[in-house]
N, C-alpha and C positions, 0 to 999 in steps of 0.2 A: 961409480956406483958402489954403494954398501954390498958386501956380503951378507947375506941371509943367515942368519944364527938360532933361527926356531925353524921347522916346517910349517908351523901355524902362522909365523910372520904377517904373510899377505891373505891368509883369511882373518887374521885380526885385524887389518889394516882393510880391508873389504868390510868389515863388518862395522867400523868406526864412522868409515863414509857412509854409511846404507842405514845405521840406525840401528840393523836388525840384525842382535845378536842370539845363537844360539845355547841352549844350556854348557852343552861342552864345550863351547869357545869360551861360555864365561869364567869358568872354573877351572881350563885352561890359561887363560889370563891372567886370572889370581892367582894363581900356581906359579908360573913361568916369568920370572925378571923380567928377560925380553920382550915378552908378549905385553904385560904390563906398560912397561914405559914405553912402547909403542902406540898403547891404547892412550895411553897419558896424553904424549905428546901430538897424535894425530887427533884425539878429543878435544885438545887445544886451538890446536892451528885449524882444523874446522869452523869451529865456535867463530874466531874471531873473520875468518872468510865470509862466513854467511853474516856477521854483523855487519862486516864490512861493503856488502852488496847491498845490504837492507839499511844501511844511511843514505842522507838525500847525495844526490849526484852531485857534482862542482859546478860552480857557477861558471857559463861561460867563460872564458881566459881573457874576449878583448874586452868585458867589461871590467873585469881584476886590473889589467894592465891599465887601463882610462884611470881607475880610483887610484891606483899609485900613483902615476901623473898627474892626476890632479893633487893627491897630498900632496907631492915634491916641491909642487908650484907653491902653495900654501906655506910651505915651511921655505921655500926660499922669499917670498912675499916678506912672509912673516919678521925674517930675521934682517932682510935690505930696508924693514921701516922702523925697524925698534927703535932707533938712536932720534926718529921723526917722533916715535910716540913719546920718548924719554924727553924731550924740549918739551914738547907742548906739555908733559904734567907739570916740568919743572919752570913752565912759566903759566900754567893757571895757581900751581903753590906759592909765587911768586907775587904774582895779581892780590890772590888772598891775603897774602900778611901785608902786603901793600896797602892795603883797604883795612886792612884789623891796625895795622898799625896809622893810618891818618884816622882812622873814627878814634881809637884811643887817644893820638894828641889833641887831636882839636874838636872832639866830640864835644867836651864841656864848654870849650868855646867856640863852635858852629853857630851858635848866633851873632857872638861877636863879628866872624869875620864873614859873616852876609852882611852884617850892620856897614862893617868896613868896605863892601863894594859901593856902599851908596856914596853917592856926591856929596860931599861933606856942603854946609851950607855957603860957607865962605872959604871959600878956598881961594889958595893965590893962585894952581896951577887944577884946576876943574877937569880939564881934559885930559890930563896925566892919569889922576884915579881912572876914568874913565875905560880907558885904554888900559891902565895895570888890570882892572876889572873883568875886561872881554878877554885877554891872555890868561887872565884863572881860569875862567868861563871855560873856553876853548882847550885848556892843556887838561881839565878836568872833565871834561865832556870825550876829549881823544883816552884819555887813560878807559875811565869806564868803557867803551867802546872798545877799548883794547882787550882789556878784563873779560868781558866778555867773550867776544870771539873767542881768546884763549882758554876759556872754559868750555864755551860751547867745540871746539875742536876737541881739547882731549877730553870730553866725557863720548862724542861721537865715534873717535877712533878707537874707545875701549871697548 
């Protein structure tokens, strides 16, 4: 414990709690170092006690502790799928210039090579085209279909 260095100490410090100062404690106070920075600092540490009663109380602790756990979860979620979400952009940017780059080659001739699935009139080997024809068909129909889904997955996972 402090030694006491004023006699008016603890009625400064009584009157700091209580509000309710007297003429000669206060002229006392302004007068007296000690008394003074007593007044100072027990006006202080009052002040922030009664603020400190008068904010809202804390939120239950098990629902604090649940909201950690579940962030934890989240952020380990998070970091065990990146490398899933990192593939599927890098194959819907994939898909894309796949498609930017065939409409670019063969855009201007897109009709040509529908013209060239047809059955030519005289052909020596008829069923050949035919068959090259349903393999376009088919390897262009699975791309698109691919494309998609790969789009559709990483815009989903973002």
């Amino acid at each position: 414990m402090t030694e006491i260095q004023c006699v008016h100490e603890e009625s400064v410090l009584a009157a700091a709690r209580s509000g309710e100062w007297s003429d000669e404690l206060c002229v006392h106070a302004a007068a007296c170092p000690v008394c003074s920075e007593v007044a100072l600092v027990a006006g202080a540490l009052i002040g922030e006690a009664r603020a400190a009663v008068a904010d809202e109380p804390l939120p239950d602790p098990g629902r604090i502790w649940l909201a950690a756990r579940r962030q934890a979860q989240r952020a380990r979620i998070e970091r065990a799928t990146r490398p899933i979400r990192i593939v599927r952009w890098a194959a819907a940017a994939c898909a894309v210039a796949t498609a930017a780059f065939c409409l670019s080659r063969f855009g201007p001739g897109l009709g040509r090579l529908l013209d060239a699935l047809q059955p030519p009139a005289s052909a020596a080997a008829p069923g050949m085209v035919v068959v090259q024809g349903m393999v376009l068909l088919i390897a262009g129909g699975a791309f698109v279909l691919t494309s998609a889904y790969a789009l559709v997955s990483a815009f989903r996972s973002s």
